[in-house]
N, C-alpha and C positions, 0 to 999 in steps of 0.2 A: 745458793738457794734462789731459785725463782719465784720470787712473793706474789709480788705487783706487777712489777713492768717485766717483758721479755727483755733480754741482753740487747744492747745496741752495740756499736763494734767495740767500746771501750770494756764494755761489762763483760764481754762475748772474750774479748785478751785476755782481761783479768783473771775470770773466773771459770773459763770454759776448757779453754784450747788446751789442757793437756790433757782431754779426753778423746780432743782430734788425732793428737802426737801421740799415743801410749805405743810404745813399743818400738818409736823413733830412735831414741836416745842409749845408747846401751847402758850398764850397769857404770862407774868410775872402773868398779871392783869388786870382789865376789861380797856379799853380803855377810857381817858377821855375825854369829850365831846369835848375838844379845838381840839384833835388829830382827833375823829372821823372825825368833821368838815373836817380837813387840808388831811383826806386821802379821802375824797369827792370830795374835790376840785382838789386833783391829778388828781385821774377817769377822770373828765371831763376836763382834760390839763391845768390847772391853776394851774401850780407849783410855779411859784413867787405868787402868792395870798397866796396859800398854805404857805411859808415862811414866808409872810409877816406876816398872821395870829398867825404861832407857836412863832414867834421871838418878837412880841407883849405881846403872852401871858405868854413869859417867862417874862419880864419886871415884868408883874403885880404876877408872881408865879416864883420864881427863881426856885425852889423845883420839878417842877415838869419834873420827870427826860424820865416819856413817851413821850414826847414833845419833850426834848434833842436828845432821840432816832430815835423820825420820822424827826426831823432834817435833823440827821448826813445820814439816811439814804436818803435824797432826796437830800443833795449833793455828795453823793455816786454815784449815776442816771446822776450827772450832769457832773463828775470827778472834782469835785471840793475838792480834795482830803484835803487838810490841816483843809478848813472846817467841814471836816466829823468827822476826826480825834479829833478835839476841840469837835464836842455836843459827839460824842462818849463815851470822856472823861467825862464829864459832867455828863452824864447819868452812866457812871460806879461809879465816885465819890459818885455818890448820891443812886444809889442800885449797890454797889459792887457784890452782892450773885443772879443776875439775869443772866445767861449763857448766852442770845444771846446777852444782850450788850456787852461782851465780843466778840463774834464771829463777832459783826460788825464793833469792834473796831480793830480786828483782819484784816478784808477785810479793815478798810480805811489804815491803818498802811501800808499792803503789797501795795495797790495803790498807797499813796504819796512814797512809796523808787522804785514804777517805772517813777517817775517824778524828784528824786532828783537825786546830784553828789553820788559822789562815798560812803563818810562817811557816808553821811546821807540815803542813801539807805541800807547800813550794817544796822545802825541805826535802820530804818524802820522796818525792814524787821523781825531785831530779837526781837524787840516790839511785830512786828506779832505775830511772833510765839508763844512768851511768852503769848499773849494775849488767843489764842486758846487752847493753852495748862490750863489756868487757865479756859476759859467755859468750855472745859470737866472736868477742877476737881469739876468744882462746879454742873454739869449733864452728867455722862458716856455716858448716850443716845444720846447726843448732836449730831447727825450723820454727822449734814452739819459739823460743826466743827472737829469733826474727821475726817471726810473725806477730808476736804481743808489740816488739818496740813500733815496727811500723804502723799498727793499732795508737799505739801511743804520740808517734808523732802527728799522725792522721789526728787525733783526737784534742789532745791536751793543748791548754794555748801558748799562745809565744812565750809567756811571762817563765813559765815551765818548761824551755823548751819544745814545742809543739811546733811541725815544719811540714807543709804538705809538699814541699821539693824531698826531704829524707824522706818522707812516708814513701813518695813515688820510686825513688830507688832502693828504696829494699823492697818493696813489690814486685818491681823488675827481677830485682834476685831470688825472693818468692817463685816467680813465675818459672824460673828457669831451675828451679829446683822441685817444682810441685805442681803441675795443672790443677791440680784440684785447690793449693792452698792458695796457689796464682788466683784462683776464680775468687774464693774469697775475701784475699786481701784490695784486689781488682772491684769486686762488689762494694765493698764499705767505702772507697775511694769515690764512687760514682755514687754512691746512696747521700756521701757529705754532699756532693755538688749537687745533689737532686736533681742527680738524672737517672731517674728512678729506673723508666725502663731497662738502661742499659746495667742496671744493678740487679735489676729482675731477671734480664736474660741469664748474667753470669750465675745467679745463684741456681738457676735452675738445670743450668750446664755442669752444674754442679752437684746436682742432685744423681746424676747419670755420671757422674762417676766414682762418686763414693759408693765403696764397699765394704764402708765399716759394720758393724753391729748395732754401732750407736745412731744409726743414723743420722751425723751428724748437719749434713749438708740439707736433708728434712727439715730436720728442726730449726736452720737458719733462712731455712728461707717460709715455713712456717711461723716464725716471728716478726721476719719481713712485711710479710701481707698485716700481721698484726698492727705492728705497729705507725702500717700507712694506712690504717680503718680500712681495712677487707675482711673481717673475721669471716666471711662463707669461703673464699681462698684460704684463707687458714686453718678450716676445720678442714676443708676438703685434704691439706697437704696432712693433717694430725690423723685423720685415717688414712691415709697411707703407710703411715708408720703403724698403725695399728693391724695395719692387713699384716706387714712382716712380724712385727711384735706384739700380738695378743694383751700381753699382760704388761705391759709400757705402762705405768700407773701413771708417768710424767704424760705420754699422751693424752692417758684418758682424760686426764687433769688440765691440760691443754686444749682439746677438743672440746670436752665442758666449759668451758672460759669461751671460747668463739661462739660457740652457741647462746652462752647469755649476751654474750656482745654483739651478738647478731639479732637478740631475742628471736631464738628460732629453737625447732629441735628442744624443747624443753624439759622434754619428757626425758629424750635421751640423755639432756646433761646433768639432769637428777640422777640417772643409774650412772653413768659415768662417777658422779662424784660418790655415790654410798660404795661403788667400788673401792675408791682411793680409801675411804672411809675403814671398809672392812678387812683392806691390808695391811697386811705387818707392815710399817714404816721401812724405807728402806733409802740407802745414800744418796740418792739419784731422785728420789721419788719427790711428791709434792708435802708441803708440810701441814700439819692437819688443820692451823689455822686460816690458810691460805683455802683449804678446801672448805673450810663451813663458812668461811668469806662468800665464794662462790656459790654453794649449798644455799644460803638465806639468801644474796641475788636472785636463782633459781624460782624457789619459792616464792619471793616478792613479785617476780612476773607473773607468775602462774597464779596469785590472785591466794598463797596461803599467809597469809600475814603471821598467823599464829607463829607455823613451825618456821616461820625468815626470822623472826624474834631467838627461835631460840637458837639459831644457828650462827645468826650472829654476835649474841651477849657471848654464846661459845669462843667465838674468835676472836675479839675481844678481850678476855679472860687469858686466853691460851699467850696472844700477842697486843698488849697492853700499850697503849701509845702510836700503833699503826693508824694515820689520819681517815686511810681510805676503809677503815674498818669500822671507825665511830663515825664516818658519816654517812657509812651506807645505815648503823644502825639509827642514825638519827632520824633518818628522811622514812624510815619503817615505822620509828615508835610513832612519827607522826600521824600515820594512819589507824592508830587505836582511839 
């Protein structure tokens, strides 16, 4: 979920890249009928059915460690991190020599140590990594895995492991495996050292050769400019994705944010957000707090005080305890 801030390269590992990688990895093994069922049921939004389905049929098959796996990954979805962590385990127990159950056990591990205290995040974090490091020895190709630990070493401090000599050679191996994943492991490498430009050219070298769907190499260097206060670069790159993708509600959702961060275009990032507004929710999409956040910004520019009130007690209400949401509403009620 993209609330607040866009992904920097650690959020971008964690929580992104196996939308980069879909269709990277093959299957372990053909998918068993119970899973097929439970990833059916996903599709059409019945994720507790879904659970309830796999958590049944482990009862009657303890063994069956595909079931473990689509588990741990649908509490992954949910952040229900400790649970991920446990089918994870389960499913590595029961086929240690399958690489992504490692790599998922790798992404629940890094998520429960950003949930825990101090120990137990060291704890986590270097499970992670240990985790990631064992799916690439059991598949070099492993790209999503490679590409998260080098994120990870790149990122994380010494205390945790954190090594910008590893980060640089698995980039190298990156590169020699992926121009495109080369640019952006290359990119984040040069964004830490702040040298920006040369993090700008890669990412945009990058944009020119992805031909995903997801426009994935868009949206990172759309973040990019965000998060170096450029937002007129940034909306400029979020219509871009909007010329290929119309209905990108993460765009629209994106480009509305530049806009108020640019205070520009206001008009447009009002319709932008009533769009997000009037769509069916969707996995990928923005979440409805996150839009009536921006929605009452919108409005507070543009001088409606009233309806910035109501958009933001909304958001508020919706996500209770988000800082930057009681104090946009604070700095509004001020003005009555």
């Amino acid at each position: 979920m993209r609330r607040l801030v866009k992904s920097a390269a650690l959020g971008l590992a964690v929580a992104g890249v196996a939308a980069f990688c879909a269709g990277i990895i093959a299957p372990a093994c053909p998918a068993s009928p119970v899973v097929d069922q439970a990833k059916q049921l996903q599709r059409d939004g019945k994720t507790d059915q879904a659970q309830a389905l796999l958590l049944d049929a482990l009862k009657q098959n303890p063994s069956d460690h595909e079931a473990d796996f689509f588990l741990a990954k649908l509490y992954m979805k949910q952040q229900a991190y400790d649970k991920a962590v446990e089918f994870a385990e389960r499913a590595v127990k029961l086929a240690d020599t399958v690489s992504v159950y490692h790599l998922w056990l790798a992404r629940a591990n890094l998520g429960k140590a950003m949930k825990s205290g101090m120990i137990g995040a060291f704890m986590s974090a270097r499970r992670g990594r240990d985790e990631y490091e064992r799916a690439i020895a059991l598949d070099p190709h492993n790209l999503e895995a490679r590409f998260e630990v080098c994120m990870y070493y790149l990122i994380a401090p010494g205390v945790v492991g954190g090594s910008e000599t590893k980060a640089k050679e698995h980039a190298t191996v990156i590169q020699s495996q992926s121009e495109l994943y080369g640019s952006y492991a290359w990119a984040s490498y040069w964004e830490r050292q702040k040298n920006l430009a040369q993090a700008e050219s890669l990412l945009v070298k990058a944009t020119a050769i992805d031909t995903s769907s997801t426009n994935t190499a868009l949206y990172g260097l759309g973040y990019f400019y965000d998060r170096h206060g450029r937002p007129a670069d940034a909306a400029g790159v979020f219509k871009q994705v909007l010329v290929k993708k119309p209905d990108d509600l993460m765009a629209s959702y994106d480009l509305a944010s530049a806009y108020v961060d640019a205070k520009a275009n206001l008009d447009e990032a009002e319709a932008a957000l009533k769009k997000c507004l009037g769509a069916s929710p969707v996995p990928q999409g923005p979440d409805e707090a996150s839009v009536r956040w921006r929605l009452g910004l919108a409005y507070d520019l543009q001088g409606k005080t009233d309806s910035a009130l109501v958009e933001l007690r909304k958001a508020n209400e919706l996500a209770p305890g988000i800082k930057q949401f009681k104090d946009a509403l604070k700095q509004v009620e001020k003005k009555k």
